[in-house]
Each structure stands twice: as structure tokens, then as C-alpha cells.
MARDOFI-61023 format. One line per 5 residues: for each residue x, y, z of N, C-alpha, C, O. Coordinates in steps of 0.1 Angstrom, whole numbers, padded with zeros to 4 digits, m for minus. Last residue first. Layout:
N
X Y Z X Y Z X Y Z X Y Z  ... .
***
This chain:
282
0098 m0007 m0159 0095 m0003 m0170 0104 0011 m0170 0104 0018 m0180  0090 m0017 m0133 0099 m0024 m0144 0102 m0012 m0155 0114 m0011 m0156  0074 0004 m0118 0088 m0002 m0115 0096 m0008 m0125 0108 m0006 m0127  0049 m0003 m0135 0055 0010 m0136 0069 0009 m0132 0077 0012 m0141  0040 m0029 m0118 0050 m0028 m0136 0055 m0014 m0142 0062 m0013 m0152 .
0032 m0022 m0096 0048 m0026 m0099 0048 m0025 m0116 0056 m0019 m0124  0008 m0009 m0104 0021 m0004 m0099 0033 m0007 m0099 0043 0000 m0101  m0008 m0032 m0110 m0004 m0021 m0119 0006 m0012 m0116 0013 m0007 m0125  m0007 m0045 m0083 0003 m0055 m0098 0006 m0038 m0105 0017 m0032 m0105  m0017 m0030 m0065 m0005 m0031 m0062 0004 m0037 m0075 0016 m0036 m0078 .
m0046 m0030 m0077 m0039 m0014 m0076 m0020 m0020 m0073 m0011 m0015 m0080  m0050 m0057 m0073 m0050 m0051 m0080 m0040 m0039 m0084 m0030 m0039 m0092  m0045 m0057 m0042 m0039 m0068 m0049 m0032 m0060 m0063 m0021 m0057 m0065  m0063 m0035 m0036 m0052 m0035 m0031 m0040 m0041 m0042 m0031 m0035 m0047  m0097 m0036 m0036 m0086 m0040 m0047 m0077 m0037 m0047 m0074 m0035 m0059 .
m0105 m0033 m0010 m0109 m0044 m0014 m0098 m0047 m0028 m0092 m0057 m0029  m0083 m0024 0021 m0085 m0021 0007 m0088 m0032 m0004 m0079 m0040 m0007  m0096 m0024 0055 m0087 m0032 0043 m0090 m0025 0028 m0101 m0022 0026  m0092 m0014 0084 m0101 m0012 0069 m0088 m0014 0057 m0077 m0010 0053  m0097 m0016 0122 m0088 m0020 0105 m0098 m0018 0094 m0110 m0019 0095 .
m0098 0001 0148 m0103 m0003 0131 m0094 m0005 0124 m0085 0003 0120  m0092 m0005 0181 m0092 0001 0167 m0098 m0006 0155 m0102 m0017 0154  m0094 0000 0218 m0096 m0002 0210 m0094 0004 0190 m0095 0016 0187  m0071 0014 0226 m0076 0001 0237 m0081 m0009 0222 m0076 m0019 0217  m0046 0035 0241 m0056 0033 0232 m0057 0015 0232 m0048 0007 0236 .
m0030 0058 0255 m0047 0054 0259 m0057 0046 0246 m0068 0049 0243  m0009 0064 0243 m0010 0061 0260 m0020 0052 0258 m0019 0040 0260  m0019 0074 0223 m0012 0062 0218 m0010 0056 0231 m0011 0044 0233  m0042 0095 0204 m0033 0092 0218 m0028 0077 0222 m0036 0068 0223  m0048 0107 0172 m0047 0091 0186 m0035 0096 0197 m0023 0099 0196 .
m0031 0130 0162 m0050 0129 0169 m0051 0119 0175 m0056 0120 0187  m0009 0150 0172 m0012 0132 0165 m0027 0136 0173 m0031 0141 0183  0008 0177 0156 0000 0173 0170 m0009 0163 0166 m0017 0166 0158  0029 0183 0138 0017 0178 0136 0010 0174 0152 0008 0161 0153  0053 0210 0121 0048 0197 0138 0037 0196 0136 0030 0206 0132 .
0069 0211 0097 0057 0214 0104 0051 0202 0114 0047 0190 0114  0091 0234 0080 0091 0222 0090 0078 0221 0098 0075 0230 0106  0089 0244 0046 0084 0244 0056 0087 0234 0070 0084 0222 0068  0111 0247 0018 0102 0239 0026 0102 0247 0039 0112 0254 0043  0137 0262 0009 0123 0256 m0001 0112 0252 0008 0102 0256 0003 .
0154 0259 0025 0144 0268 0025 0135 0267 0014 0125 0275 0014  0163 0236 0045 0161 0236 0031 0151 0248 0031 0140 0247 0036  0154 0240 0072 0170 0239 0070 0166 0238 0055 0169 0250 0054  0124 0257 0074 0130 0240 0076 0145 0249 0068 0146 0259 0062  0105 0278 0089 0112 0273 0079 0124 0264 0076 0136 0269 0079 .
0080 0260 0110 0091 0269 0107 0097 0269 0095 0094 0259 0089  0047 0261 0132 0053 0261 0112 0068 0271 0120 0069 0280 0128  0031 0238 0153 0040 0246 0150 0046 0249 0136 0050 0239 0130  0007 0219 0149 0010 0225 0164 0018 0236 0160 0014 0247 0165  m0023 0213 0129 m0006 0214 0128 m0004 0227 0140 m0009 0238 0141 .
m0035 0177 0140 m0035 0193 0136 m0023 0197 0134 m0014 0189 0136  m0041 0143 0121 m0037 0154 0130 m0041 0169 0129 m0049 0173 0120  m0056 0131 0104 m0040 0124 0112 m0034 0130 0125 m0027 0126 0134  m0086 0119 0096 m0079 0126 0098 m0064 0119 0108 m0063 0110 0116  m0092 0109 0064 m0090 0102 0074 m0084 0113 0084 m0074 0118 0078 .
m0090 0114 0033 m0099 0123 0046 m0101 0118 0063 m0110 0121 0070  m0093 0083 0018 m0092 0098 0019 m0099 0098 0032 m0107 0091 0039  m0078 0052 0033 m0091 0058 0026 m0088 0074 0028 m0081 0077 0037  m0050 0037 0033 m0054 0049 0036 m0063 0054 0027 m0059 0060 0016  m0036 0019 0011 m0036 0017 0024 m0052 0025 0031 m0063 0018 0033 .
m0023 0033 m0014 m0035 0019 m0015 m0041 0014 m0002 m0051 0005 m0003  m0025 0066 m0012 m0017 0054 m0008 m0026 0044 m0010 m0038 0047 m0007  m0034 0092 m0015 m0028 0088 m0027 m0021 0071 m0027 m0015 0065 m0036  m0052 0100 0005 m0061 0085 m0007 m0048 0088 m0017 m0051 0086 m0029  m0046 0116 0024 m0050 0127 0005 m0053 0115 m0003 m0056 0117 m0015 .
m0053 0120 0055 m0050 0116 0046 m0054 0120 0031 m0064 0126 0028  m0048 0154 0069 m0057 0144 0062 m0051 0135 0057 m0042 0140 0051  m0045 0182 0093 m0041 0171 0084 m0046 0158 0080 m0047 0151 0090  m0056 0210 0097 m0063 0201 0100 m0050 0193 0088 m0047 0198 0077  m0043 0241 0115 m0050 0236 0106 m0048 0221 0104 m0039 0217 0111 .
m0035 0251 0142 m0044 0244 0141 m0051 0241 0127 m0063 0238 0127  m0012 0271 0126 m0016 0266 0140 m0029 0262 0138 m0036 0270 0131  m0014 0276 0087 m0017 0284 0103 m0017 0271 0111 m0021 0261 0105  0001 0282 0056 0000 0270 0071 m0003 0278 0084 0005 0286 0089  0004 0285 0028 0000 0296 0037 m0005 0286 0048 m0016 0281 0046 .
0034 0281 0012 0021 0276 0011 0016 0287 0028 0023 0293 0036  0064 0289 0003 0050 0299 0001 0035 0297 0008 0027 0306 0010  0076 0266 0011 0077 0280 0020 0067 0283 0018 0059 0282 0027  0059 0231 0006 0066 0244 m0001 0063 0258 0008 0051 0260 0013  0065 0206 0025 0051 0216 0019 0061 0227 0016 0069 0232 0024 .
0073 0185 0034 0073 0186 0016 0064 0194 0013 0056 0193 0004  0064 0167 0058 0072 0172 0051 0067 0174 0036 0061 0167 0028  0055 0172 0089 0048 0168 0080 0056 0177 0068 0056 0190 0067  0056 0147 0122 0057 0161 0112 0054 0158 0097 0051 0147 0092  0043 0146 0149 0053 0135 0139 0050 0152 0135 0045 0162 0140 .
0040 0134 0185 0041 0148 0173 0048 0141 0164 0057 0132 0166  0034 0124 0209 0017 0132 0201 0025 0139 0193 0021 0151 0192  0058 0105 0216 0044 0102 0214 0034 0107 0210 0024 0101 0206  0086 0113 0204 0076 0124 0208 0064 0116 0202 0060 0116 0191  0109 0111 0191 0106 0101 0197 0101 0110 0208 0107 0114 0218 .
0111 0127 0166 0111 0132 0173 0113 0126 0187 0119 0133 0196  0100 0118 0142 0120 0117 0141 0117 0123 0154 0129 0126 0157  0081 0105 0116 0081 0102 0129 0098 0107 0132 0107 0101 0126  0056 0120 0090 0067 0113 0096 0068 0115 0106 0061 0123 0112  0041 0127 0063 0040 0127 0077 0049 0115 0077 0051 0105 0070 .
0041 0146 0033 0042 0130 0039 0046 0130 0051 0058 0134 0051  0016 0163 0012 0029 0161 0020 0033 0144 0023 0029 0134 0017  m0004 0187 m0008 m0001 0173 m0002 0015 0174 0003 0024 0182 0000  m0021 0215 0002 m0010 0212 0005 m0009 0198 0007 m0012 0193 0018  m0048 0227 0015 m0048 0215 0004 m0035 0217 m0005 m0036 0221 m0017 .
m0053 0244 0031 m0042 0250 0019 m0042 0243 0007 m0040 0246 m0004  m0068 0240 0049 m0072 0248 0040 m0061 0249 0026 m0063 0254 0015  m0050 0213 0051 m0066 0218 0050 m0064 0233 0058 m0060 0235 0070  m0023 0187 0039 m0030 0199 0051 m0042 0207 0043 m0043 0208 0031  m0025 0155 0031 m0031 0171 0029 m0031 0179 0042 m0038 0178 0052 .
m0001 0127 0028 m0010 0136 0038 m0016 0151 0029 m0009 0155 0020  0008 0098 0032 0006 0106 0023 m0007 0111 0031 m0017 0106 0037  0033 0085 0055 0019 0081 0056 0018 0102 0047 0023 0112 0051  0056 0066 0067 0055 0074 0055 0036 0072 0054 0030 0061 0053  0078 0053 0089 0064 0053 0090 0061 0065 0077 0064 0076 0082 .
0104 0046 0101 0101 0039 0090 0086 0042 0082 0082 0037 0072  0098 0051 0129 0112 0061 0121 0105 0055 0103 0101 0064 0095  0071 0053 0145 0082 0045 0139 0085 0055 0126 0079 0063 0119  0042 0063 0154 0059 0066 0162 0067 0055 0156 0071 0046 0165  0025 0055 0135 0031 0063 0136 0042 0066 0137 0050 0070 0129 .
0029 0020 0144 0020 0030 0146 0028 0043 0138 0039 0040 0134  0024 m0013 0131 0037 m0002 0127 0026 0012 0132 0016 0014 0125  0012 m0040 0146 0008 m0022 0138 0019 m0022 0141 0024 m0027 0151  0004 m0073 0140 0017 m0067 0142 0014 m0054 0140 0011 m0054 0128  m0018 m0098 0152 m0012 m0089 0143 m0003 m0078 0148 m0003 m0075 0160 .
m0033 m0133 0163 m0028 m0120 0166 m0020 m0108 0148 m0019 m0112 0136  m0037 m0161 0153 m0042 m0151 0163 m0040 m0136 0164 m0050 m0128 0167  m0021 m0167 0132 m0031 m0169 0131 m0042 m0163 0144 m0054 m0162 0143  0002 m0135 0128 0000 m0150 0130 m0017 m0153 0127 m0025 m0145 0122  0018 m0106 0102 0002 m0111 0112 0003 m0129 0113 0005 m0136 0104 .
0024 m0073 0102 0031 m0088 0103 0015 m0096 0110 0006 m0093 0119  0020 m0048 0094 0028 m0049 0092 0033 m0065 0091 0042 m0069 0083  m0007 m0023 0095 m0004 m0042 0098 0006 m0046 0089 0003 m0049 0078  m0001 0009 0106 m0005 m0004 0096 m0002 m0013 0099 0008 m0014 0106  m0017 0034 0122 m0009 0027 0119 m0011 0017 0106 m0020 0017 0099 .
m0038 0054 0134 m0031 0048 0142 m0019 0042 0136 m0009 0043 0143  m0059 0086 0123 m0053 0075 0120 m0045 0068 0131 m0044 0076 0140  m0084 0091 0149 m0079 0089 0137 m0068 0079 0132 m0068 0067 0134  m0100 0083 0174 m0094 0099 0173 m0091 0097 0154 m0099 0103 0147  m0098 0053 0174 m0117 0061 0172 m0112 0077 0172 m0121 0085 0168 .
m0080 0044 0152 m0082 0047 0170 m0091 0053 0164 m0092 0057 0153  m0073 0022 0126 m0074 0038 0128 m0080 0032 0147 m0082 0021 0151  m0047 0012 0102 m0056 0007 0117 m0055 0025 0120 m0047 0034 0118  m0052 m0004 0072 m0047 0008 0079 m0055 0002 0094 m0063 m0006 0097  m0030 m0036 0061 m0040 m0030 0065 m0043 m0017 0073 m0037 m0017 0084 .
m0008 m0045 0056 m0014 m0036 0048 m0028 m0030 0054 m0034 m0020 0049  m0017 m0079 0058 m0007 m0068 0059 m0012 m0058 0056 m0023 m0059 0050  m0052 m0088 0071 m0046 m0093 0063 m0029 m0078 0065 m0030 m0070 0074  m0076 m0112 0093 m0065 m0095 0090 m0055 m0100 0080 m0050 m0111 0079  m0094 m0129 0094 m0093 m0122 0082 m0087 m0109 0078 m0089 m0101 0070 .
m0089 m0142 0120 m0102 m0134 0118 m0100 m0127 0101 m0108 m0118 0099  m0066 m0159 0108 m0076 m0166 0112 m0091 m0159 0111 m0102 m0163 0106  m0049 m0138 0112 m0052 m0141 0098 m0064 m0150 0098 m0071 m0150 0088  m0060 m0118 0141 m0049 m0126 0128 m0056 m0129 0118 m0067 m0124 0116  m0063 m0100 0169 m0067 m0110 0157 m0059 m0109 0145 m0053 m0099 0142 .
m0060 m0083 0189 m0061 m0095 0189 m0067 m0103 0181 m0075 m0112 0185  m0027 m0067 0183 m0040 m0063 0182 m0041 m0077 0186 m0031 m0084 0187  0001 m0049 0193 m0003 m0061 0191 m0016 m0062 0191 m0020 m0055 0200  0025 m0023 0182 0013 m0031 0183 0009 m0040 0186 0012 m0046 0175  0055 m0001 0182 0051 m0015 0177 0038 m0015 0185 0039 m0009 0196 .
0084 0016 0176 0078 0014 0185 0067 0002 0179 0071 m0005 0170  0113 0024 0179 0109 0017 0172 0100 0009 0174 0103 m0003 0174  0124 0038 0200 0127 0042 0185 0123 0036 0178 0125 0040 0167  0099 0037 0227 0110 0035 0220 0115 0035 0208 0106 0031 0202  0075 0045 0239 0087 0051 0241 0102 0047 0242 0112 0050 0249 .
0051 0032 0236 0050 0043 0228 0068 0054 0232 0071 0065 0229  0041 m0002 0227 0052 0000 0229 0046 0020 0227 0038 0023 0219  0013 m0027 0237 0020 m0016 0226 0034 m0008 0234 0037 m0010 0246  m0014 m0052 0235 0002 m0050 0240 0008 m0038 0230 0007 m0038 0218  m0031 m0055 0230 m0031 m0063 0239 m0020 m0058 0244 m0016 m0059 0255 .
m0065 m0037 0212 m0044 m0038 0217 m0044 m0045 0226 m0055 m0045 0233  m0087 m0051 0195 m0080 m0048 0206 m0072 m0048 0203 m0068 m0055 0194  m0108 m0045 0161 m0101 m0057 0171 m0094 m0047 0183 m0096 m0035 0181  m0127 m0048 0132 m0123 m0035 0147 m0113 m0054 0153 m0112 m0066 0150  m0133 m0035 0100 m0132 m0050 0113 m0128 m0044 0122 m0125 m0033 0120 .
m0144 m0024 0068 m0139 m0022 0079 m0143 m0034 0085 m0151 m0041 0081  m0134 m0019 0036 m0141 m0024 0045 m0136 m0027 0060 m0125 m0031 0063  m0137 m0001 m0002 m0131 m0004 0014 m0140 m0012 0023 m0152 m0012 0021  m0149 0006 m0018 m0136 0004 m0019 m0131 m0007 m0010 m0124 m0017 m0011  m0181 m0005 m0034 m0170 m0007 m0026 m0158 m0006 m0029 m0153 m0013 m0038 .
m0193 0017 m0061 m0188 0004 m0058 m0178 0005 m0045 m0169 0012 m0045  m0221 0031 m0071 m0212 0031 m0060 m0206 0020 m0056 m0212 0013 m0048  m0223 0037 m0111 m0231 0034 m0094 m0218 0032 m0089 m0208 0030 m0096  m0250 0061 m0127 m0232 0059 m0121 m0237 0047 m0110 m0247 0047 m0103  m0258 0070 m0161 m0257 0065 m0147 m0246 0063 m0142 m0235 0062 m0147 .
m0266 0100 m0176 m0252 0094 m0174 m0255 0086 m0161 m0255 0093 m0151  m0276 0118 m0204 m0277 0108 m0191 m0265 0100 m0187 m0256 0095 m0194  m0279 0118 m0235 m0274 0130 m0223 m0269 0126 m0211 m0258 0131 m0207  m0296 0096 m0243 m0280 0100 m0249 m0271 0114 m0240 m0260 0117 m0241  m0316 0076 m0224 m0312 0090 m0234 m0298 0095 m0233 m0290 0096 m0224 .
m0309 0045 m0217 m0313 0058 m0215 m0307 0064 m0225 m0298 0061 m0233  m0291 0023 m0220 m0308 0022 m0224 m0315 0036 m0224 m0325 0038 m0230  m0264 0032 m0218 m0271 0029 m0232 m0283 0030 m0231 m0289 0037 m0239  m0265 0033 m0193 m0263 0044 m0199 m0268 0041 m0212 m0276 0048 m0217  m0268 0005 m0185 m0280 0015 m0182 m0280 0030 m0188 m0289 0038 m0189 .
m0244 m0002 m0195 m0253 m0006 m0199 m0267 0005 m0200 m0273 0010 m0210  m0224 0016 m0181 m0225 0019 m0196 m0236 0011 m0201 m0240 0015 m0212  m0223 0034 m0152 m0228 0017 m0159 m0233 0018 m0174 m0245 0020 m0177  m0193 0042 m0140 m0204 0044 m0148 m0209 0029 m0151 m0203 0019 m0153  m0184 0042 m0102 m0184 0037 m0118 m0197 0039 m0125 m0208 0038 m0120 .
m0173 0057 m0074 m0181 0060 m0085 m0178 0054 m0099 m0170 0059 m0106  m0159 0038 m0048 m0158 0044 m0060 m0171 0046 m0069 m0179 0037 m0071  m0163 0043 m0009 m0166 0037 m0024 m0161 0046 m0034 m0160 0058 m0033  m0155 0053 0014 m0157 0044 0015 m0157 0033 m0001 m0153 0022 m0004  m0160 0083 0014 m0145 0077 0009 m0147 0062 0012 m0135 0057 0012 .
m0184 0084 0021 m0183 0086 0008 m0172 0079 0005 m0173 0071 m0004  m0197 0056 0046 m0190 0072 0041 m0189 0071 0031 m0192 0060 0026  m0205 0034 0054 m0213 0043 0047 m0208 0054 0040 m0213 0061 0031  m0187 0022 0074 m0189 0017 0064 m0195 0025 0051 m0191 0023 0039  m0194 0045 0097 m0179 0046 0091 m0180 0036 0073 m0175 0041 0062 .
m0212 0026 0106 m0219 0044 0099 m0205 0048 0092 m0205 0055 0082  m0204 0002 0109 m0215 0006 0103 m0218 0022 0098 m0224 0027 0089  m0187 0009 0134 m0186 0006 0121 m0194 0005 0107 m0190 0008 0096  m0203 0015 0151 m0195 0030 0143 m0191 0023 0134 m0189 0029 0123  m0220 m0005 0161 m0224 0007 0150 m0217 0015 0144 m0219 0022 0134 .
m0197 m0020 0169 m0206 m0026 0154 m0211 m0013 0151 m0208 m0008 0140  m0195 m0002 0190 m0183 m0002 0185 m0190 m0009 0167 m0187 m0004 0157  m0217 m0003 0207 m0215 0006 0201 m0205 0009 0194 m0203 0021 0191  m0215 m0031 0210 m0227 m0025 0201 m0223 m0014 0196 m0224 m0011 0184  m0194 m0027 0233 m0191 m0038 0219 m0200 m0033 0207 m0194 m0031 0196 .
m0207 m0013 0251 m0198 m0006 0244 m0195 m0014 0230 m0193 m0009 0219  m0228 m0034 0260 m0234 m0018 0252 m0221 m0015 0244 m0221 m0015 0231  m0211 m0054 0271 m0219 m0057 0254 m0223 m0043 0253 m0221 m0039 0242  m0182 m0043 0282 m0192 m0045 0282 m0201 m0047 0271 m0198 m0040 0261  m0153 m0035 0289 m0162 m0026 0284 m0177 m0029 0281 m0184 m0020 0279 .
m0144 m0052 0306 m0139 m0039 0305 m0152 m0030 0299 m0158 m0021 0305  m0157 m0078 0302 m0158 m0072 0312 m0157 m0058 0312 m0165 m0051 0317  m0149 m0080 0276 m0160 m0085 0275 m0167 m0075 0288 m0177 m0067 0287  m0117 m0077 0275 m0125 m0069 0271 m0140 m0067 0272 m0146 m0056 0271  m0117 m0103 0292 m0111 m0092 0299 m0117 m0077 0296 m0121 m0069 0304 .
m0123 m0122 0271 m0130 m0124 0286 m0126 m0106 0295 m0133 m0101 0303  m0103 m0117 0254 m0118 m0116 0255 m0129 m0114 0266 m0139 m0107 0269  m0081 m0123 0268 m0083 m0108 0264 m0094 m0104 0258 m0097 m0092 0255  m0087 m0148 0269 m0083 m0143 0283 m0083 m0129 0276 m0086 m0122 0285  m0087 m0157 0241 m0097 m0160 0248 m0093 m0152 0264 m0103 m0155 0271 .
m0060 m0151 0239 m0068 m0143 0228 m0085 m0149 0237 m0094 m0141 0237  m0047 m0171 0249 m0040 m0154 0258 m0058 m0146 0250 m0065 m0138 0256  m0052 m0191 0244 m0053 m0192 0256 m0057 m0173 0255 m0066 m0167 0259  m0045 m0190 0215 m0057 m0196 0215 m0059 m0190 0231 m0070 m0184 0232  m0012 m0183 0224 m0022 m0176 0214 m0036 m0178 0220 m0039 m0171 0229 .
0010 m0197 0235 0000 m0196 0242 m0013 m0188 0236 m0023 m0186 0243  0022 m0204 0208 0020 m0215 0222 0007 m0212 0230 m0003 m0219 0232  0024 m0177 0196 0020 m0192 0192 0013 m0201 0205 0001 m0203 0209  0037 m0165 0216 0028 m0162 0212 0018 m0173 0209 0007 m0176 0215  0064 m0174 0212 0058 m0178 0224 0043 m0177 0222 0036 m0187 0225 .
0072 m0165 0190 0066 m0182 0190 0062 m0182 0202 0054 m0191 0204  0070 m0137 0189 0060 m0143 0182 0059 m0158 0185 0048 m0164 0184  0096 m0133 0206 0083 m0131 0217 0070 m0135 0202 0058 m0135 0207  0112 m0137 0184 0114 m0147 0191 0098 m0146 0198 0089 m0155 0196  0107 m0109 0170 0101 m0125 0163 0104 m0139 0173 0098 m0149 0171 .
0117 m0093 0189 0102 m0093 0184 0097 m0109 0179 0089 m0117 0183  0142 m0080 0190 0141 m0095 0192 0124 m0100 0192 0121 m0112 0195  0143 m0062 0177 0149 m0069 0167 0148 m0082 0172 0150 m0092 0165  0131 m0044 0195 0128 m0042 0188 0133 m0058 0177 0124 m0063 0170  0142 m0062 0227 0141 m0051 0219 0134 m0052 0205 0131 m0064 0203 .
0123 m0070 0255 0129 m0073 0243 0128 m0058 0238 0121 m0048 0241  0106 m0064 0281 0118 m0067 0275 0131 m0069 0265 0143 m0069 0266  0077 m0067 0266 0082 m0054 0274 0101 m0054 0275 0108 m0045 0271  0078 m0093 0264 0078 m0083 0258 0080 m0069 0260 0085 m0062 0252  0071 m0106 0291 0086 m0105 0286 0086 m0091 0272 0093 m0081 0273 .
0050 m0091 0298 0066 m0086 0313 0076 m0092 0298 0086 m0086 0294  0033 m0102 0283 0035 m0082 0286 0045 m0082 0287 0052 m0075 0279  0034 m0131 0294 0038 m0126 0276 0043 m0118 0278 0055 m0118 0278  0025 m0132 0321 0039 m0132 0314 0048 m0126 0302 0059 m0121 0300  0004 m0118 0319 0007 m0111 0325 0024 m0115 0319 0033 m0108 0314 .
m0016 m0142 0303 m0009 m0126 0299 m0002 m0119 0303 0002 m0111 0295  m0010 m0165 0324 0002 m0166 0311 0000 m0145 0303 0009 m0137 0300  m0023 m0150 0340 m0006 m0150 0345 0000 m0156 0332 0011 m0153 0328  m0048 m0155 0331 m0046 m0140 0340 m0027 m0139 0336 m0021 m0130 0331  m0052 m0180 0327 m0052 m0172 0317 m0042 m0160 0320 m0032 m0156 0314 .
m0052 m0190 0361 m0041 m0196 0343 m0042 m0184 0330 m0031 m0181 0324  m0074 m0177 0365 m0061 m0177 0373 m0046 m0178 0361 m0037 m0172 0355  m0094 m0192 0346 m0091 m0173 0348 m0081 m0173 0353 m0073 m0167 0345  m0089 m0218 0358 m0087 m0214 0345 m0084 m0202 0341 m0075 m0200 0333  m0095 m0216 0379 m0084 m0218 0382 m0079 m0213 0365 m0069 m0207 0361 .
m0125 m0205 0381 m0113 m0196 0387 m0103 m0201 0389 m0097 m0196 0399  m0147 m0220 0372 m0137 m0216 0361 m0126 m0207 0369 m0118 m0202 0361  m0165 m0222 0396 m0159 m0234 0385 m0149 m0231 0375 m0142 m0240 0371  m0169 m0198 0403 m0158 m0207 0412 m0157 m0223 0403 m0149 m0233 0404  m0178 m0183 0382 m0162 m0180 0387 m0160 m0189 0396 m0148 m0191 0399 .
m0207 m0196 0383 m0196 m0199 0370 m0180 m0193 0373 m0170 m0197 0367  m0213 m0186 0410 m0210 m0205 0402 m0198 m0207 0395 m0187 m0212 0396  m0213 m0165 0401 m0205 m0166 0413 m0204 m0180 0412 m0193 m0184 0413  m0236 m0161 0381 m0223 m0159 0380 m0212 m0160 0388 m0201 m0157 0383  m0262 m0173 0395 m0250 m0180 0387 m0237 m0178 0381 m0229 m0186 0377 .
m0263 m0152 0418 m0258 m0167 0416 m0251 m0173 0408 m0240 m0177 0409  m0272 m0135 0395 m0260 m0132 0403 m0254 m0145 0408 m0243 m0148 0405 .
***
């Protein structure tokens, strides 16, 4: 206990300095609008290394080494999942075996990293994230970011400290969905400027949608591992196009309260992204 009352009165001008350049960043960010984002990035800069060690020190306290542990383990048991890897055959070992036989083995898709919000937006048209790591910790764009409820967003822009989520609540936000039981694919969207409700378009009249059935990601996006969940569905009507359904999705992250998240990168992204564009050319 001593020594930690040492170590705050040798370092409490430095905590003091940390405490007030974050408090600045917030206040101006908080200010800007949407389009002025890239200016509050060089500040960022400047004081990065400072603000990202001051929101360590902050989380360290907040939540403590058990909660940190228990954040390594869920990634660890989240690493394990099915939707985690691909099934490839191994035509070698299939040759050495009997002509019936069929080996398979489990290749990495995906991989998961966690980081903090330092700063988020949930009640404006165009709403935004700030996690506390960059390119420096190996966040890369594209990356999905989930809240320990479910999905949250994607990594839209990233410095050497810090990263940019596009959450949900953005007008711009297209995230490939299943509703469950119907296994109805769709695409979840944002038009409500309603922090727990996006919607979920392109499910045909006929399809049979009850109040609380379950929305998923459906893995048709290079982003978003299957079966992720996104939400429930709060309300069904028949949408202005009577072909379709309009269906309110009640958001499984709570976007008030969210502190900590997961990033999970898609290992062959690059890949899956060349063969796609040349479908575009063609």
C-alpha cells in the first residue's frame, strides 16, 4: 500500500497531464461534426502515445487484471468456435488411405484482438468510435468489432495508435443478415436515429417472422464470421413495397454502455477481396 501512495505522489503531475490532455481530446470531439473528424485525427497524433498510455492506466484501474484475464479467456474460447475455421480436404492423406475415406483438416479463418472505446458518438446521423489501438497493435480496416452482447461495427480508418468503428447507427452501415427460424437472408440497416433499432431488409411477405426471433450474421461478407449474433426482431410490418416485410431489429450491443470489444480480422480477406473484384471487371 505504501508503495503505491509513493508511486502516485511521484507520478501525480504526470496522471494530472494525462487526466486533462483526455479530457480535452472528448470535449473537443464531442464538438465536431461528422465531416470535421479528420482534423480531431492530428490532434490525436500529437497527443496519441500520451492519451493511449492514460487510457491504460485508466482501464488497468477500471477493470482490473482479473477482468483483463477474463477478457484473454473469452478470446480464447471465441478463437475455438466452428465459424472460426474452414474445412479443407487433405488430398495427400486421402491418397494414403483407403479409397472411401476422406480426411479433412481445420484451417484458420479468423482471428481475434480486443481493444477499448475511448470515445463514441450514439446520437448523431452519423455516428462513430474510437478504440485504443492502431496499426501499430495490428488493427487493420475492415475489421468486424463485436461488444461482448454481439455485433458492434467495422474499422473504417486507423492511425498508429488509435482506430475509427463505423457502428451500426450509421446511415452507410450494410451488414448481411439471417433471421432464425426462417433462415431468411437480408441486410440490416440504420434509418431510425434509434440507438437499439436498425432494421432488417429484403425478407419476402410470405416468410414466417415472429417477435423475438433471432438475427445472425449469414458469413456472406468477407468481414463477419457466421452466426454472430446482431439482434432480435422487436416488430414485423408489411413495408410500403408489398413484396417485403419491414422488420425492427432490437440491437444486441448497447452502444450507451460499451467499454470494451473484439476485433476479428479475416485471415484471407486480401484474397477473397482480388477474386471479387475481377467479377466487377468482367
Amino acid at each position: 500500500m505504501n508503495n503505491l501512495i509513493e508511486f502516485f505522489k511521484r507520478a501525480f503531475h504526470i496522471i494530472v497531464l494525462a487526466v486533462l490532455l483526455i479530457l480535452s481530446v472528448a470535449m473537443l470531439g464531442k464538438s465536431l461534426s461528422f465531416n470535421e473528424y479528420r482534423l480531431a485525427r492530428v490532434v490525436q497524433g500529437i497527443v496519441g502515445p500520451i492519451q493511449k498510455a492514460g487510457s491504460g492506466m485508466v482501464h488497468r484501474f477500471r477493470l482490473g487484471p482479473e477482468n483483463e484475464a477474463l477478457v484473454q479467456q473469452n478470446i480464447e474460447l471465441m478463437r475455438e468456435k466452428e465459424n472460426m475455421f474452414i474445412e479443407k480436404e487433405d488430398t495427400i492423406l486421402t491418397e494414403m488411405s483407403k479409397p472411401d475415406s476422406t480426411n479433412r483438416k481445420q484451417v484458420r479463418l479468423y482471428d481475434y484482438t480486443y481493444a477499448h472505446v475511448i470515445f463514441r458518438t450514439v446520437d448523431r446521423a452519423f455516428n462513430y468510435m474510437i478504440v485504443d489501438k492502431g496499426s501499430d497493435d495490428g488493427i487493420t480496416r475492415d475489421m468486424a468489432v463485436l461488444s461482448p452482447a454481439g455485433v458492434a461495427g467495422v474499422v473504417t480508418d486507423i492511425s498508429p495508435n488509435f482506430a475509427t468503428v463505423r457502428p451500426i447507427l450509421h446511415p452507410e452501415t450494410r451488414i448481411s443478415a439471417v433471421v432464425v427460424p426462417a433462415n431468411q437472408n437480408g441486410t440490416v440497416i440504420w434509418e431510425d436515429n434509434d440507438p437499439e433499432v436498425a432494421y432488417l431488409e429484403a425478407i419476402p411477405q410470405h416468410s414466417e417472422i415472429n417477435i423475438g426471433d433471432s438475427v445472425f450474421t449469414n458469413g456472406y461478407s468477407n468481414i463477419f464470421p457466421k452466426g454472430l449474433l446482431i439482434g432480435t426482431v422487436k416488430e414485423v410490418q408489411v413495408g410500403n413495397n408489398a413484396s417485403f416485410l419491414t422488420i425492427k431489429v432490437k440491437l444486441a450491443t448497447k452502444y450507451t454502455d460499451i467499454y470494451t470489444v473484439y476485433l476479428v480480422e479475416n485471415l484471407f480477406k486480401s484474397e477473397l477481396d482480388t477474386l471479387k473484384a475481377k467479377f466487377k471487371d468482367e
